[in-house]
GUZANU-611412 format. One line per 3 residues: number of its first residue (from 1); for each residue x, y, z of N, C-alpha, C. Coordinates in Angstrom, 2 decimals. Example, Ala and Ser with C-alpha at 12.3 -4.5 7.8 and 13.67 -1.06 7.14 Angstrom:
BEGIN
1 = 13.19,-5.69,7.80,12.30,-4.50,7.80,13.20,-3.30,7.80  12.85,-2.25,7.08,13.67,-1.06,7.14,12.90,0.03,7.87
END
This chain:
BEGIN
1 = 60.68,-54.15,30.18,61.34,-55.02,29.20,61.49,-54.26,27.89  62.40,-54.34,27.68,62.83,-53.39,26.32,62.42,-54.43,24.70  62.53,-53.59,23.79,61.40,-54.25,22.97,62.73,-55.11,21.71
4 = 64.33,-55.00,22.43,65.04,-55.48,22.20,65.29,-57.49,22.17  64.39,-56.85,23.76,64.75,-58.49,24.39,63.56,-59.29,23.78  62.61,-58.92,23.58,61.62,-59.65,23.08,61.79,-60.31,21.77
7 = 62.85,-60.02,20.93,63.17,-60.12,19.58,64.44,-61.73,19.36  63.93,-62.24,18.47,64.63,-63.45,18.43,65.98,-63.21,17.91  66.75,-64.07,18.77,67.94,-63.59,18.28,68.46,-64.38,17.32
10 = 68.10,-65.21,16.54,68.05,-65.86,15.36,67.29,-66.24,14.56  67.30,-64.90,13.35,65.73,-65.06,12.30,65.32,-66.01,11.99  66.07,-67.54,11.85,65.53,-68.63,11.08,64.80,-69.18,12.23
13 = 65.02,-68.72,13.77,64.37,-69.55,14.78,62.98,-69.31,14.25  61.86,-68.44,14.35,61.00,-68.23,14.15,60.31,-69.01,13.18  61.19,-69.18,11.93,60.58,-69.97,11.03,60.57,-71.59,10.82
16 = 61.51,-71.87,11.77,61.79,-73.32,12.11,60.94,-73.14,13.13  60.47,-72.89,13.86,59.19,-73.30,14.92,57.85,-73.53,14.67  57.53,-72.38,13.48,56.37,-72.39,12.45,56.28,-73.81,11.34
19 = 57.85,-73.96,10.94,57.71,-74.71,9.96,56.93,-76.12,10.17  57.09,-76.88,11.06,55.96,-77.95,10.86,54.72,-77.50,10.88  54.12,-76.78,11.56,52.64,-76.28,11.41,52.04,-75.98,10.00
22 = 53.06,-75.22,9.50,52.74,-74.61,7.99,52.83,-76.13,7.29  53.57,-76.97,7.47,53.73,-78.40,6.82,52.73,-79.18,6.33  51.90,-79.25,8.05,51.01,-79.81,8.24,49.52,-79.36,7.10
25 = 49.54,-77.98,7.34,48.69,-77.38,6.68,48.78,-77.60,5.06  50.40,-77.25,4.72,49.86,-77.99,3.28,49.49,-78.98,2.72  50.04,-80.01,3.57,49.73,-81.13,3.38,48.23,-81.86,3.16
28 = 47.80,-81.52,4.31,46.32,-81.34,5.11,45.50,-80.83,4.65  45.82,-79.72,3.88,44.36,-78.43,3.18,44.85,-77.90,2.22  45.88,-77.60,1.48,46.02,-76.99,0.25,46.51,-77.99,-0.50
31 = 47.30,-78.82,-0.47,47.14,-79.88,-1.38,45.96,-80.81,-1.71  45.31,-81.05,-0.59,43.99,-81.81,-1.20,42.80,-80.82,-1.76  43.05,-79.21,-1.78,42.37,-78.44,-1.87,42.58,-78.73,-3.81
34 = 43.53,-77.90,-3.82,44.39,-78.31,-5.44,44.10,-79.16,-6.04  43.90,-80.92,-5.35,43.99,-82.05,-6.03,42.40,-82.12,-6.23  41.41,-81.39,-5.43,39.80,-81.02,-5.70,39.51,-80.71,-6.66
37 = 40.26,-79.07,-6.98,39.83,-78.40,-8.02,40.54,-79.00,-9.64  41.37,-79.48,-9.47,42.39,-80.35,-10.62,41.19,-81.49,-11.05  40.77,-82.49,-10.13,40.11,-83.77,-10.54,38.60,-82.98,-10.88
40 = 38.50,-81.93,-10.38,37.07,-81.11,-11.06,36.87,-81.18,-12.28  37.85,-80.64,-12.57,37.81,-80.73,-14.48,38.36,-82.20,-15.41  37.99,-83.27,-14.49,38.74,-84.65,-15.16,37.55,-85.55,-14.76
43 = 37.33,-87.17,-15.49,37.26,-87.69,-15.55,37.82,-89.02,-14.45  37.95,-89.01,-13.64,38.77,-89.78,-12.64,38.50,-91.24,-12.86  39.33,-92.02,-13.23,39.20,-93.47,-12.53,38.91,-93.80,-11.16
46 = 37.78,-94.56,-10.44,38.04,-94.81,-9.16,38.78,-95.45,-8.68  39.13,-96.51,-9.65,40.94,-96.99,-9.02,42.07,-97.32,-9.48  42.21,-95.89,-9.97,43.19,-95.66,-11.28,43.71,-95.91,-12.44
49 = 44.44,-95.82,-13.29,43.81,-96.17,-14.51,43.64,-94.96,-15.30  44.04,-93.79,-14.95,44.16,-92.65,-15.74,42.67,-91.96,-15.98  42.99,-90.79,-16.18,41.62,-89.50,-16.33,41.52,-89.08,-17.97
52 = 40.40,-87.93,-18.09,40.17,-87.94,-18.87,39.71,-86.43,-18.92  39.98,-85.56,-19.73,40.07,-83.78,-19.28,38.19,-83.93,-19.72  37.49,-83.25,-19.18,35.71,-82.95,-19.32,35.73,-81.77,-19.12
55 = 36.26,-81.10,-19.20,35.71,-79.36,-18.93,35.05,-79.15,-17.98  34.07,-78.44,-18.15,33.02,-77.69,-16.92,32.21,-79.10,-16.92  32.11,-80.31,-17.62,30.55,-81.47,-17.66,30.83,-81.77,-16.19
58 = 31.76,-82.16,-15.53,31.36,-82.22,-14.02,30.25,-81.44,-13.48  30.47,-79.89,-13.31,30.16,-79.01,-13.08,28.49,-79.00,-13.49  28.07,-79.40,-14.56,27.15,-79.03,-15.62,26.41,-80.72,-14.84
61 = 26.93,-81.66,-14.46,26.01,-83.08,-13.80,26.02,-82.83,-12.58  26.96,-81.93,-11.48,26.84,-81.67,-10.35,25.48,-80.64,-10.04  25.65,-79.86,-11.01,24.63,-78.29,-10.90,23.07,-78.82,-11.18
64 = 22.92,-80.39,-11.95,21.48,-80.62,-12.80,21.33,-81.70,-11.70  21.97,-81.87,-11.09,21.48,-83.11,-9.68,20.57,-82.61,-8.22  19.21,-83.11,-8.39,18.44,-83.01,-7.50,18.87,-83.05,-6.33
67 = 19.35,-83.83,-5.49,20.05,-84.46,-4.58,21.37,-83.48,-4.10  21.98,-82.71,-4.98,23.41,-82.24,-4.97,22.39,-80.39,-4.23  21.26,-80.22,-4.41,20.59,-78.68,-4.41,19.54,-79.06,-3.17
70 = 19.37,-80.03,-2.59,18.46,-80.22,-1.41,19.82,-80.37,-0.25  20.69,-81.18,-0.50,22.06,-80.94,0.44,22.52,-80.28,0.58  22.20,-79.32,-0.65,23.05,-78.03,-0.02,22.12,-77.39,0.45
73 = 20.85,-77.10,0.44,19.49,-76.57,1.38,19.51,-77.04,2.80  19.63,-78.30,2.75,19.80,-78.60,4.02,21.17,-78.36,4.80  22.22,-78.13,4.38,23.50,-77.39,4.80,23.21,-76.50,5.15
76 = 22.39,-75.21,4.34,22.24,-74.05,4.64,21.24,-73.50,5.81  20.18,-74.35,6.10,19.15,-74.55,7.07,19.98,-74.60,8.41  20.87,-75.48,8.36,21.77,-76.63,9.27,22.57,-75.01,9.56
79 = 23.20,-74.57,8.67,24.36,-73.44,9.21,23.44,-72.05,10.43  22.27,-72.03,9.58,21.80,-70.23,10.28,21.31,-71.00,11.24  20.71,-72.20,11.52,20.25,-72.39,13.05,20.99,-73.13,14.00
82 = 21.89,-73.68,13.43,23.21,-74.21,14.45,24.50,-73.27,14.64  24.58,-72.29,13.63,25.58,-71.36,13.92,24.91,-70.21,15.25  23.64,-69.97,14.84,22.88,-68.66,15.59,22.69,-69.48,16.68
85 = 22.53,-70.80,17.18,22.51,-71.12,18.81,23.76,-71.39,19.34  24.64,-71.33,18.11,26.14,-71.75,18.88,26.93,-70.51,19.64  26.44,-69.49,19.08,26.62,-68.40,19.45,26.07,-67.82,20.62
88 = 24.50,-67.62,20.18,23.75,-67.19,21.41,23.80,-68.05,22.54  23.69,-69.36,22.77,23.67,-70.15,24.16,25.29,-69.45,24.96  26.30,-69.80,24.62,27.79,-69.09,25.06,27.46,-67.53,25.07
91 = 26.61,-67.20,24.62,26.71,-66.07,25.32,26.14,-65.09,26.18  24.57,-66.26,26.60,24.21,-66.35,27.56,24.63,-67.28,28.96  25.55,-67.77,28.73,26.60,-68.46,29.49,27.72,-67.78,29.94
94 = 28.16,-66.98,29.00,29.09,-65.82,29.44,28.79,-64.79,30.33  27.46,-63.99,29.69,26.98,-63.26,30.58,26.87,-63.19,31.96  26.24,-64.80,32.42,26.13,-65.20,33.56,27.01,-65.97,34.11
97 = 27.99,-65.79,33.71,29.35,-66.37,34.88,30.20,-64.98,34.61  30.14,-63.93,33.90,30.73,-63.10,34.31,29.92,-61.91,35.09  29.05,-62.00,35.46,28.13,-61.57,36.22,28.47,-62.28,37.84
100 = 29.68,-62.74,37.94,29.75,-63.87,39.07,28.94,-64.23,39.97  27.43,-64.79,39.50,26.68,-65.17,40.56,27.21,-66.44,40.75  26.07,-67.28,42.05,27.00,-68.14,42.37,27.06,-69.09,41.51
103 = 28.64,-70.22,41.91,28.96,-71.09,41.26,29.61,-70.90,39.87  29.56,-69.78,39.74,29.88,-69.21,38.22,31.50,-69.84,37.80  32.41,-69.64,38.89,33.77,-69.93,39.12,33.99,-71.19,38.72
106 = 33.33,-72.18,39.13,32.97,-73.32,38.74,32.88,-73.84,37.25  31.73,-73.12,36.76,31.10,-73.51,36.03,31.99,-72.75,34.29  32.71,-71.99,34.78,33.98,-71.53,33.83,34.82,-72.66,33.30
109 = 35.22,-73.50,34.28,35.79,-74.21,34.33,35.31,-75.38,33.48  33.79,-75.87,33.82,32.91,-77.17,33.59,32.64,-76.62,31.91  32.70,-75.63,31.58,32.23,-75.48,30.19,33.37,-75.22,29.45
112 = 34.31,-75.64,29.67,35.38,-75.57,28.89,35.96,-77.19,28.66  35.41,-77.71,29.04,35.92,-79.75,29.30,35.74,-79.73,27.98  34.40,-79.52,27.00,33.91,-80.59,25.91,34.78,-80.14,24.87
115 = 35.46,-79.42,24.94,36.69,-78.70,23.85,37.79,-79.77,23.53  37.63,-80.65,24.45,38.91,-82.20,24.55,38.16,-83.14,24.37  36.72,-83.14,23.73,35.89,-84.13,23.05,36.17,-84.65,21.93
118 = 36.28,-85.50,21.04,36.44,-85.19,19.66,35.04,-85.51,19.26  35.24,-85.21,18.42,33.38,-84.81,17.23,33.02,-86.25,17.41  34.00,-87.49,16.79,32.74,-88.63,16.60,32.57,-89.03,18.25
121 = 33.16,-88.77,19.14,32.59,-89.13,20.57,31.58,-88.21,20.97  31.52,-86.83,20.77,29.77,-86.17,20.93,29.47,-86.75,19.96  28.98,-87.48,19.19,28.27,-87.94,18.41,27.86,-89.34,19.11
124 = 28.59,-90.26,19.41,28.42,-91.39,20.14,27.64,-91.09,21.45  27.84,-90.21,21.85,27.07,-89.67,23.88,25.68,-89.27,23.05  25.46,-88.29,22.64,24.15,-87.80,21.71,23.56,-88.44,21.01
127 = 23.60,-89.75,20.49,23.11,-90.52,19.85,22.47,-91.67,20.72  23.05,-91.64,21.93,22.80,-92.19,22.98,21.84,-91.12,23.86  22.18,-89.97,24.34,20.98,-89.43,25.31,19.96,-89.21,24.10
130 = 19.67,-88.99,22.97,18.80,-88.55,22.85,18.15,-89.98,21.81  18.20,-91.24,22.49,17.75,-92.26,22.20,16.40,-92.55,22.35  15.21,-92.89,21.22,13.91,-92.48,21.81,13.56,-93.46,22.61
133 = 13.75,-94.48,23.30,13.99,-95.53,24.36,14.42,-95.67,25.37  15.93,-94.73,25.44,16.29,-94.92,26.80,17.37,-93.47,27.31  16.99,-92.60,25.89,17.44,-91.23,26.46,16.59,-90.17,27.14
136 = 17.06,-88.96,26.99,16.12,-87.89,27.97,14.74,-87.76,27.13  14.16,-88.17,26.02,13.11,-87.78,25.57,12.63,-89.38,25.36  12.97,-90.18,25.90,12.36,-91.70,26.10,10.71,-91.30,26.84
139 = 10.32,-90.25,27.94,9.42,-89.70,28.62,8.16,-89.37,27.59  8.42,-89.08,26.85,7.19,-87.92,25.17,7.17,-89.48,24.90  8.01,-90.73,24.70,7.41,-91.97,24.21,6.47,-92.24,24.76
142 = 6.93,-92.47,26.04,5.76,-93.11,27.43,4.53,-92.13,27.01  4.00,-91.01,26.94,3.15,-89.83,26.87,2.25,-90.82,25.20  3.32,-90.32,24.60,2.63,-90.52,23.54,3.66,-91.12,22.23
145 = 3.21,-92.83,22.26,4.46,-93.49,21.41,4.59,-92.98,20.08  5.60,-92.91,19.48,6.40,-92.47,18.57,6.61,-91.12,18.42  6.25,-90.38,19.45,6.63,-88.85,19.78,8.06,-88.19,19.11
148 = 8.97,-88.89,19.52,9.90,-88.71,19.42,10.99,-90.06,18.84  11.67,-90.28,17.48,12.21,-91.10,16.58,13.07,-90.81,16.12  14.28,-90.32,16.59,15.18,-89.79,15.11,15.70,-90.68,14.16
151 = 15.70,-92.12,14.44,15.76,-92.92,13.64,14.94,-93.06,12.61  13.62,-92.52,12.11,12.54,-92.54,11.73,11.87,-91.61,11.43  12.48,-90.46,11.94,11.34,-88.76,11.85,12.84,-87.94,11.54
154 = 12.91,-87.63,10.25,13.80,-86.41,9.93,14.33,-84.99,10.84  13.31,-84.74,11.05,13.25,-83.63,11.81,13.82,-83.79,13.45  13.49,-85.66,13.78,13.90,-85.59,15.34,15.46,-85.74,15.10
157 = 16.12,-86.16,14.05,17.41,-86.78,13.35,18.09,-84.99,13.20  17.12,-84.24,12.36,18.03,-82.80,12.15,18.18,-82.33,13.80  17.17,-82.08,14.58,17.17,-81.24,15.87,18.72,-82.11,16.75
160 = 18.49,-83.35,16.53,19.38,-84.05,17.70,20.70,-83.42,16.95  20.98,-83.68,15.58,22.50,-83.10,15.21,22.55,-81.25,15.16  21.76,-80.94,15.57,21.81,-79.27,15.72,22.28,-79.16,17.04
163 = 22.05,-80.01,18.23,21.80,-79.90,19.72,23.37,-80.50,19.95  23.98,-81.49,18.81,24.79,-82.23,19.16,26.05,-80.78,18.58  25.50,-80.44,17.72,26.67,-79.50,17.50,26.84,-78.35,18.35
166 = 25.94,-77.63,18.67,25.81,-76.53,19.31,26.73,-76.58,20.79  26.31,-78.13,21.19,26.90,-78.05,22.74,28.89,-78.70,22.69  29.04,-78.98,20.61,30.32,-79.02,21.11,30.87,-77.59,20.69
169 = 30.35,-76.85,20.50,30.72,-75.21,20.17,30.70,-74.54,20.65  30.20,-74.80,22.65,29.94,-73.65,23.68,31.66,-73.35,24.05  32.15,-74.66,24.38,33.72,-73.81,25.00,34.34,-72.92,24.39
172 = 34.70,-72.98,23.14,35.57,-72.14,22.53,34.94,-70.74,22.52  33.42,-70.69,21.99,32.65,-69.05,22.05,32.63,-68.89,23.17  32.47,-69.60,24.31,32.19,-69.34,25.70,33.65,-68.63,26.13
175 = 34.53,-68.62,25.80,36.12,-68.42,26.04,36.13,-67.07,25.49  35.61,-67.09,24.01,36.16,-65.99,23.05,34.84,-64.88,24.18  33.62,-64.95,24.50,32.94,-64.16,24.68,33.35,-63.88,26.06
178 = 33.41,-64.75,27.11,33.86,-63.95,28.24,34.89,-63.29,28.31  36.49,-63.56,27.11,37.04,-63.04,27.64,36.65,-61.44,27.57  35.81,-61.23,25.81,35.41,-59.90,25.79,34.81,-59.45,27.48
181 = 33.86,-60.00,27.75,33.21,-59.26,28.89,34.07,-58.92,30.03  35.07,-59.61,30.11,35.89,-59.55,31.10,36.98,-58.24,31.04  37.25,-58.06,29.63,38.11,-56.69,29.41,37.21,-55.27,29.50
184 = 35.78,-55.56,29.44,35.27,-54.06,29.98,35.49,-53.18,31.22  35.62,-52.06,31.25,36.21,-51.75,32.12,34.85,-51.63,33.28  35.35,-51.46,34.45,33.58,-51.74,35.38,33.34,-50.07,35.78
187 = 34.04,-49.21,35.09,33.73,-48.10,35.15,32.76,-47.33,34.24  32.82,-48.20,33.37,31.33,-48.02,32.35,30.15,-48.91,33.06  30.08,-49.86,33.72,28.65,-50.62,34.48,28.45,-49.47,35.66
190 = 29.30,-48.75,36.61,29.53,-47.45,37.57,28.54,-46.46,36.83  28.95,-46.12,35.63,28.59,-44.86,35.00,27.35,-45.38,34.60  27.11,-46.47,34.14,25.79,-46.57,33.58,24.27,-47.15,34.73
193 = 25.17,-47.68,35.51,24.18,-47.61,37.45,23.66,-45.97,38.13  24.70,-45.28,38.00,24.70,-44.10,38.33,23.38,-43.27,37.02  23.31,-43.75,36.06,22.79,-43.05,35.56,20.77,-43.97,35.11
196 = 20.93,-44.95,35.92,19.72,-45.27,36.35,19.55,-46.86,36.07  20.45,-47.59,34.72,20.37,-48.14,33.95,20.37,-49.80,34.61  19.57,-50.54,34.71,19.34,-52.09,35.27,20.44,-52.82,34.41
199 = 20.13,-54.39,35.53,21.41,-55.30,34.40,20.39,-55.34,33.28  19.37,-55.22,32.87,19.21,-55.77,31.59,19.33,-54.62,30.51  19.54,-53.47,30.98,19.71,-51.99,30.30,21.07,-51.94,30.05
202 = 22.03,-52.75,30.87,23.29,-52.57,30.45,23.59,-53.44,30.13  23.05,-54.84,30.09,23.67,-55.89,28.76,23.60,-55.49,27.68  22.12,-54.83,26.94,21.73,-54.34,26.19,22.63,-53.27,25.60
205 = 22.93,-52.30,26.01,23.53,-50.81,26.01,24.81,-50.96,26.44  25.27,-51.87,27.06,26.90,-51.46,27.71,27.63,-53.09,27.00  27.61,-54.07,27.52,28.48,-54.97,27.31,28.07,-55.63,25.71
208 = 26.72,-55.82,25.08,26.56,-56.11,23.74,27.47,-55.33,22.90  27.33,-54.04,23.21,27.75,-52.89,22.44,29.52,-53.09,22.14  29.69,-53.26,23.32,31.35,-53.51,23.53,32.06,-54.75,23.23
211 = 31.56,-55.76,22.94,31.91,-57.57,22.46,31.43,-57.47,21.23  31.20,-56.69,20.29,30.74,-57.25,18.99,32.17,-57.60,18.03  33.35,-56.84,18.19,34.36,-57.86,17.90,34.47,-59.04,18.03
214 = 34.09,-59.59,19.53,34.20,-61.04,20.15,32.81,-61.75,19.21  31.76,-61.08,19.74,30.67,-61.86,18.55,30.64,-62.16,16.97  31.44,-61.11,16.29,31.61,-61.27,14.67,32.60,-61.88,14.87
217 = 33.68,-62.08,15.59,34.64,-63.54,15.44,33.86,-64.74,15.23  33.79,-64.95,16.78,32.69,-66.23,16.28,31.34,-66.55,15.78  31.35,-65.86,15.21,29.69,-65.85,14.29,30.33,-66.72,12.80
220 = 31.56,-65.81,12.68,32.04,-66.20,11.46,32.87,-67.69,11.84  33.79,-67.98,12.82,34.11,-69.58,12.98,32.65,-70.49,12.66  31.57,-69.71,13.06,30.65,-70.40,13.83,29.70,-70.82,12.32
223 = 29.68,-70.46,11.24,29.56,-70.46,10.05,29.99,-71.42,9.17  31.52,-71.07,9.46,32.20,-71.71,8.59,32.70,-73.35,9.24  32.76,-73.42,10.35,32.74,-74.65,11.35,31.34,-75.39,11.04
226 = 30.04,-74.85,11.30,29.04,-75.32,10.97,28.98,-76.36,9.46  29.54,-75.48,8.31,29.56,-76.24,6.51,30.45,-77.43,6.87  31.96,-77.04,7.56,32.41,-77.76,7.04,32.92,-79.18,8.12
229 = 32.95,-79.03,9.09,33.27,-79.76,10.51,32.41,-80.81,11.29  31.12,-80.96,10.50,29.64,-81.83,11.25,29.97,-82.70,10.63  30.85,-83.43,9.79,30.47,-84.31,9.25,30.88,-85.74,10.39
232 = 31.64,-84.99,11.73,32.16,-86.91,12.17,30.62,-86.92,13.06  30.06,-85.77,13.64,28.22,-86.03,13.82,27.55,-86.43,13.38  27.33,-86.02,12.26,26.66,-86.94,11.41,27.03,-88.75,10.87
235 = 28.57,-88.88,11.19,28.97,-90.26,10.52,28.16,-90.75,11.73  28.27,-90.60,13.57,28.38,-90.99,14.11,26.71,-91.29,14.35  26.11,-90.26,13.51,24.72,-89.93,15.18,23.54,-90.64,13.80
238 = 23.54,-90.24,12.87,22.24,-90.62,11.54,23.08,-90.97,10.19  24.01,-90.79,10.33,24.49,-91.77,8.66,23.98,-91.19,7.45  23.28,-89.85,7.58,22.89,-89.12,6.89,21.65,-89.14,6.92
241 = 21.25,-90.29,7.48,19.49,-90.47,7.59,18.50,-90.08,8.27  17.27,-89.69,8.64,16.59,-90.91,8.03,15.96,-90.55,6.49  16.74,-91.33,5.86,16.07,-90.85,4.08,16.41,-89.70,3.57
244 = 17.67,-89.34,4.10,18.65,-88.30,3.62,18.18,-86.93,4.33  17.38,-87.18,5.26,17.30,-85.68,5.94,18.17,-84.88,6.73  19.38,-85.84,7.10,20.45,-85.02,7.84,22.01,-85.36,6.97
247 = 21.50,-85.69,5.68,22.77,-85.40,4.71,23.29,-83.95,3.92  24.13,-83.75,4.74,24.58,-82.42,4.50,25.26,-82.69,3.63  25.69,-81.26,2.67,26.53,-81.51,1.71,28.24,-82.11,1.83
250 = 28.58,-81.85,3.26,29.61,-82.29,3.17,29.77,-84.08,3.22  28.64,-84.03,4.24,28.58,-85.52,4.17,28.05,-86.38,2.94  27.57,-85.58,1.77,27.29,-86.25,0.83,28.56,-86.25,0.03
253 = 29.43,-85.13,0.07,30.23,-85.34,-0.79,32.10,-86.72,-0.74  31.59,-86.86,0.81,32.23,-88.36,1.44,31.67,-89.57,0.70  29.86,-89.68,0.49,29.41,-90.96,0.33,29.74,-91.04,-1.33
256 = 29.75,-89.92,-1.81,29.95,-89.78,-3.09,30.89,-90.08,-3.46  31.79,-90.18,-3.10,33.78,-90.35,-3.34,34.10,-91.68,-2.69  33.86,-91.92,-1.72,34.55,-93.26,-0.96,33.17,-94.47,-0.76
259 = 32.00,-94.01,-1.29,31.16,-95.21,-1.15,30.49,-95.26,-2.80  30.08,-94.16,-3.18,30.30,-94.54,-4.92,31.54,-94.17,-5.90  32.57,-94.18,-5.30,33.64,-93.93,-5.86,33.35,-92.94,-7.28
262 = 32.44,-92.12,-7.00,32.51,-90.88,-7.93,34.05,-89.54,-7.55  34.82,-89.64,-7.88,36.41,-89.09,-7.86,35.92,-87.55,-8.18  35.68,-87.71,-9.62,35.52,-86.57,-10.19,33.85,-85.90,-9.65
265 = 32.90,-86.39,-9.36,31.58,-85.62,-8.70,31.91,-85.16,-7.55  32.19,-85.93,-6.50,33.30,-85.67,-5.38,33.81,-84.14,-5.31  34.75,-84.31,-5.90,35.75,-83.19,-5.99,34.91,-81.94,-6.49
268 = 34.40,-82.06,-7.55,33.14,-80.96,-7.78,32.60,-80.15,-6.54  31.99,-81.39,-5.91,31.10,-80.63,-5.10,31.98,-79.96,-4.02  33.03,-80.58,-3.77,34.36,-80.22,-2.28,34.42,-78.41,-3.44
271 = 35.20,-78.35,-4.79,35.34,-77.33,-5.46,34.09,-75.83,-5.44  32.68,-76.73,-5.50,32.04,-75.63,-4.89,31.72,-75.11,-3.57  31.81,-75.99,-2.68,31.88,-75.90,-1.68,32.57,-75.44,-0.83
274 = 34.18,-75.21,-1.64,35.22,-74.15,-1.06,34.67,-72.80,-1.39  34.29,-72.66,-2.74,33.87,-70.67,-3.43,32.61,-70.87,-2.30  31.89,-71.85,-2.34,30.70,-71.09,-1.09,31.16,-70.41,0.19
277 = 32.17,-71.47,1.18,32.73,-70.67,2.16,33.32,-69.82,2.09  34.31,-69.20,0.78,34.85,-68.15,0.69,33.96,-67.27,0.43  32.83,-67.06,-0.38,31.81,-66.19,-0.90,31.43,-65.70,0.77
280 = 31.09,-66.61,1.86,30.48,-66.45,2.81,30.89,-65.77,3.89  32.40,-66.06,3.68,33.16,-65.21,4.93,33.60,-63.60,4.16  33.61,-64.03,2.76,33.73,-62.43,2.13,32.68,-61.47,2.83
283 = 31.24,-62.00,2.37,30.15,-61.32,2.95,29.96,-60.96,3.96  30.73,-61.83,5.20,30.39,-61.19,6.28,31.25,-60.44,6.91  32.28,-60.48,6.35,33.25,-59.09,6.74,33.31,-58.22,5.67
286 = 32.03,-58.10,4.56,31.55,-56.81,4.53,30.45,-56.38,4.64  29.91,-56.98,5.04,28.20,-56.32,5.61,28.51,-56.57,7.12  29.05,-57.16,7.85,29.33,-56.97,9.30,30.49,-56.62,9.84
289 = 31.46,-56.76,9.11,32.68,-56.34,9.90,32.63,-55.14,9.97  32.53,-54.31,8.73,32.62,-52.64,8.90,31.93,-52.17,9.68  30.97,-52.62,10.08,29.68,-51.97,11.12,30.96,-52.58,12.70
292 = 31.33,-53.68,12.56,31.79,-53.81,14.00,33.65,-52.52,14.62  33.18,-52.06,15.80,33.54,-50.57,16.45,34.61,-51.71,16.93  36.21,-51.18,17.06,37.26,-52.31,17.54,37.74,-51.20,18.53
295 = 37.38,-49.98,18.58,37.69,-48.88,19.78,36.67,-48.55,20.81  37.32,-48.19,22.03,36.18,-48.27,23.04,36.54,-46.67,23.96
END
């Protein structure tokens, strides 16, 4: 196929095919992005009625709020241990279905379903199995009552929305990581058998080595999905509770705007909360990207 035919034969096609997508997007994320950082520096009416310019004092009642620096602690807790299992489980899942033992064929298939979930329905199923009454850890009650509470014990409330996120984040890494494993060539597993090396010498040494493109992809979705995307889990599974232990910052900055109609605190916190994710993905495509090898 000549690299003629591949070429549209009418430049505006291209951009009329794009154009609703790009639409959507402004609509969707850079205009309410704008209308964040704009009501940052104002005074907002909650139901209109005109603003009032405050300078940085948003900024200066957002930054001195107790509440506004434990949400974001607990965001940050919430990101390195729900991002680092969202990752590692898919890719011990990968490993072993591209390893085609049995059933693997199968099971390619079965781990790609929860991708057509939407967030507040894993939230509704998970809030349900991991019910301390009549879900899978109803058993630690029987053993020993109140073992297990997430209604009641912070910690059983954080683990269940870590577990709830993680397992809606296997398809897509599970996809991005096998396909890496799948493009190695099997003439490097040849060369590295021949030269003595077990499967666990060449996960180690041969296929880690060779997917770290595929892994710093999603390390970084897996990051930035984590800050900003838990919040229909959380509407669904603890409400932020119990006693604010699974109120993340994003979800605080919802109760803040549409249940205390704070406009202008709101927007603050959405305003820092954008420079955090940007600060974050800066960082990691430069302390990890340069280290990651895109030639083989």
């Amino acid at each position: 196929m000549s690299s003629q035919s591949s070429r549209f034969g009418n430049s505006w096609l291209p951009v009329l095919l794009v154009a609703p997508l790009m639409l959507l997007i402004v609509l969707f994320f850079y205009v309410p992005v704008f209308q964040a950082f704009y009501w940052s520096f104002f005074l907002e009416q909650p139901f209109g009625g005109g603003s009032q310019f405050v300078g940085l004092q948003n900024f200066e009642r957002v930054l001195s709020d107790p509440e506004f620096w434990m949400a974001g602690w607990r965001t940050i807790v919430f990101m390195l241990t729900a991002s680092s299992l969202a990752v590692v489980v898919p890719l011990m899942l990968a490993v072993a279905a591209d390893r085609k033992i049995r059933l693997s064929l199968a099971a390619r298939n079965v781990l790609v379903w929860p991708k057509g979930v939407a967030g507040a329905s894993i939230g509704v199923v998970f809030a349900f199995i991991f019910n301390p009454f009549v879900g899978i850890m109803a058993p630690l009650n029987q053993l020993s009552p109140g073992l297990w509470n997430p209604g009641i014990d912070g910690t059983d409330a954080f683990i269940t929305l870590v577990a709830a996120h993680v397992w809606s984040g296997i398809p897509f890494n599970f996809v991005i990581l096998l396909a890496g494993l799948r493009s190695i060539p099997q003439t490097m597993f040849q060369a590295a058998a021949m030269d003595g090396a077990g499967p666990w010498r060449r996960i180690r040494d041969v296929q880690l080595p060779l997917i770290m493109p595929q892994i710093f992809l999603t390390l970084v979705l897996e990051f930035t999905e984590s800050i900003t995307s838990v919040f229909a889990l959380i509407d669904t599974i603890t409400n932020g509770g119990p006693g604010g232990a699974t109120t993340l910052l994003v979800y605080k900055i919802y109760v803040d705007g549409f249940s205390g109609y704070d406009l202008s605190g709101a927007s603050t916190q959405t305003a820092i909360l954008m420079v955090f994710v940007i600060i974050l993905a800066a960082a990691q495509f430069f302390f990890l990207g340069r280290r990651v090898n895109y030639e083989r």
